[in-house]
C-alpha positions as CSV (number, residue, x, y, z in Angstrom):
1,X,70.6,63.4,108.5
2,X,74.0,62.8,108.1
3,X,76.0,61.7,111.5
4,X,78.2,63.3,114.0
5,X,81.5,63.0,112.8
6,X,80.3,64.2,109.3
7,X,78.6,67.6,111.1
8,X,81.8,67.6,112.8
9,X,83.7,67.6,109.5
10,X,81.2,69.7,107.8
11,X,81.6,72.2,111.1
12,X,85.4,72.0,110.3
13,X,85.6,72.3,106.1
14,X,82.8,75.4,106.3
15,X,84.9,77.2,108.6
16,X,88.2,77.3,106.5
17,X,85.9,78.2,103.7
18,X,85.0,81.2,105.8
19,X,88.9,81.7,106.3
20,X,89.5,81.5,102.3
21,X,86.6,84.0,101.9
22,X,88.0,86.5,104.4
23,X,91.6,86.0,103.1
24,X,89.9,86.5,99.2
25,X,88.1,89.7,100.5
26,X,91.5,90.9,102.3
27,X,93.4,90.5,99.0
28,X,90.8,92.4,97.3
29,X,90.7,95.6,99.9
30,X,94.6,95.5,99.9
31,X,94.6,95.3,96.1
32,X,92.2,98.1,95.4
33,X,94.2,99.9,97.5
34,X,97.7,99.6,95.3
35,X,96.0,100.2,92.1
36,X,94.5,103.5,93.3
37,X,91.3,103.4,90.8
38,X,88.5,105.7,90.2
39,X,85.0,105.1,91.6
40,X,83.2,104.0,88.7
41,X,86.1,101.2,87.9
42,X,85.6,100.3,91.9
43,X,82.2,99.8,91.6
44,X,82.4,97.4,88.3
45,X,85.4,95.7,90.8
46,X,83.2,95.3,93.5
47,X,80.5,93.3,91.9
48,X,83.3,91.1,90.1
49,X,84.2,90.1,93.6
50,X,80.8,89.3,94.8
51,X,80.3,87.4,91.5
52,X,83.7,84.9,92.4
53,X,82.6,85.1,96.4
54,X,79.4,83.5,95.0
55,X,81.0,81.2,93.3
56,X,83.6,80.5,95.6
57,X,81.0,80.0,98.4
58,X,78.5,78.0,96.1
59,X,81.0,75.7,94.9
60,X,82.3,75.0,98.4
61,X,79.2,74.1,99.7
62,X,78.8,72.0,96.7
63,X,81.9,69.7,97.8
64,X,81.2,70.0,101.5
65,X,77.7,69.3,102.2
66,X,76.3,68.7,98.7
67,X,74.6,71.9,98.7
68,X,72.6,71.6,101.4
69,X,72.7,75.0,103.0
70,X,71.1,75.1,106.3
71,X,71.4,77.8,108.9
72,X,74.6,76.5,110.6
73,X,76.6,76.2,107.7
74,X,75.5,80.3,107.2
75,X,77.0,80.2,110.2
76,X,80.3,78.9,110.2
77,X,81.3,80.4,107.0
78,X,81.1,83.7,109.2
79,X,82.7,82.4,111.8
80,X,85.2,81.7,109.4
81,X,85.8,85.0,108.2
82,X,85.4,86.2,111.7
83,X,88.0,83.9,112.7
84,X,90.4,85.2,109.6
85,X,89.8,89.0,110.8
86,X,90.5,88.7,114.5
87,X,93.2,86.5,114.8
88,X,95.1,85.5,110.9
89,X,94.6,89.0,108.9
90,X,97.5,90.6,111.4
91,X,99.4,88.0,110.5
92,X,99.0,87.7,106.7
93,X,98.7,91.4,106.2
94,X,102.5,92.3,105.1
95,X,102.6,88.7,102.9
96,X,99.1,90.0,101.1
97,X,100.5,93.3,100.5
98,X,103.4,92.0,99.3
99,X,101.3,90.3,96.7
100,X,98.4,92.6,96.0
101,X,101.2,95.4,95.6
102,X,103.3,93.3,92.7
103,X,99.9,92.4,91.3
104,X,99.2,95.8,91.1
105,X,102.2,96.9,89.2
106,X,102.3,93.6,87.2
107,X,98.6,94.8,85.8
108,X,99.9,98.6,85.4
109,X,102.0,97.0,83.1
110,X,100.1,94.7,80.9
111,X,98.0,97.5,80.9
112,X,100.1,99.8,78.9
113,X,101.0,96.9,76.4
114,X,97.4,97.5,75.3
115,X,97.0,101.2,75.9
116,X,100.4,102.1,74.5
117,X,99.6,100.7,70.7
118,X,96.3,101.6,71.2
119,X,96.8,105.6,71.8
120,X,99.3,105.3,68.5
121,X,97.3,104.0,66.8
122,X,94.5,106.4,67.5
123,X,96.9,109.2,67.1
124,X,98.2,107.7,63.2
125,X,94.4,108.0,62.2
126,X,94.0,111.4,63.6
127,X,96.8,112.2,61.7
128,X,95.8,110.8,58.7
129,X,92.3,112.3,58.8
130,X,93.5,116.1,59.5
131,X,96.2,115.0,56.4
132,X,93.7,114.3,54.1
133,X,90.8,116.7,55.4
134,X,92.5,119.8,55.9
135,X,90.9,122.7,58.0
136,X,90.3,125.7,56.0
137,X,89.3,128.8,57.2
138,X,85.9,130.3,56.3
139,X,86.4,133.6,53.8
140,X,85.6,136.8,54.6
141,X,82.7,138.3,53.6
142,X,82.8,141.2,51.0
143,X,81.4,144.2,51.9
C-alpha cells in the first residue's frame, strides 16, 4: 500500500484529471453546439467522445497510480469534474467558445475541400452517363 504522501499526490493528480475530463466534455458540448449537426451525426459524435474519455481516463490512471483503480480514485476524478463545473467552467466558458466556435468553422471548411470536388465530380459522371445513354421516349402505340 503505497504511503501517505503518495495517496496525497495520487488524491491531487486524479483530481486535475477530473478537471481535464470536465474541461474535454465542456469543449465537446460547446462544440456540438457551433457545428449545429443532425442527430444521427451526434450520436456517432457522442460515442467518439466516450471512446477518447476512456482513453483519456485509462491512460491517466495508468501514469498516476499504475492502474490500480480503487473506489477513491472513482472518486476524485468526479470531484474533479465537479470541481471544473461549479467553480472553472464560468470562467473558461467565453475562451472555450472562442475555440470550439473557430474549430467549428475551421472544419466547415476543410469540409467543403472534400465535398466541393466530390459533388463535381459526381455531377461530370451524371453528365457523362445521360450523354452517352440518352432518354428516349417510349412510342406510341398504333391503333
Amino acid at each position: 500500500m503505497p504511503g501517505l504522501l503518495a495517496q496525497i499526490n495520487i488524491f491531487f493528480l486524479t483530481l486535475f484529471l477530473g478537471v481535464i475530463v470536465g474541461i474535454i466534455i465542456h469543449y465537446y458540448q460547446l462544440g456540438i453546439r457551433a457545428l449545429k449537426i443532425g442527430k444521427y451525426m451526434l450520436y456517432l459524435l457522442d460515442f467518439i467522445l466516450w471512446l477518447l474519455m476512456i482513453l483519456v481516463v485509462s491512460l491517466g490512471m495508468l501514469v498516476i497510480n499504475q492502474g490500480a483503480l480503487r473506489i477513491y480514485t472513482f472518486l476524485f476524478l468526479i470531484a474533479g469534474g465537479f470541481i471544473y463545473f461549479k467553480l472553472l467552467a464560468s470562467r473558461l466558458y467565453r475562451p472555450l467558445q472562442i475555440i470550439a466556435e473557430a474549430n467549428a468553422v475551421l472544419l466547415g471548411k476543410s469540409a467543403n475541400l472534400f465535398i466541393k470536388p466530390g459533388q463535381w465530380l459526381v455531377k461530370i459522371i451524371r453528365l457523362q452517363w445521360r450523354n452517352h445513354h440518352p432518354q428516349v421516349p417510349p412510342e406510341d402505340p398504333q391503333p
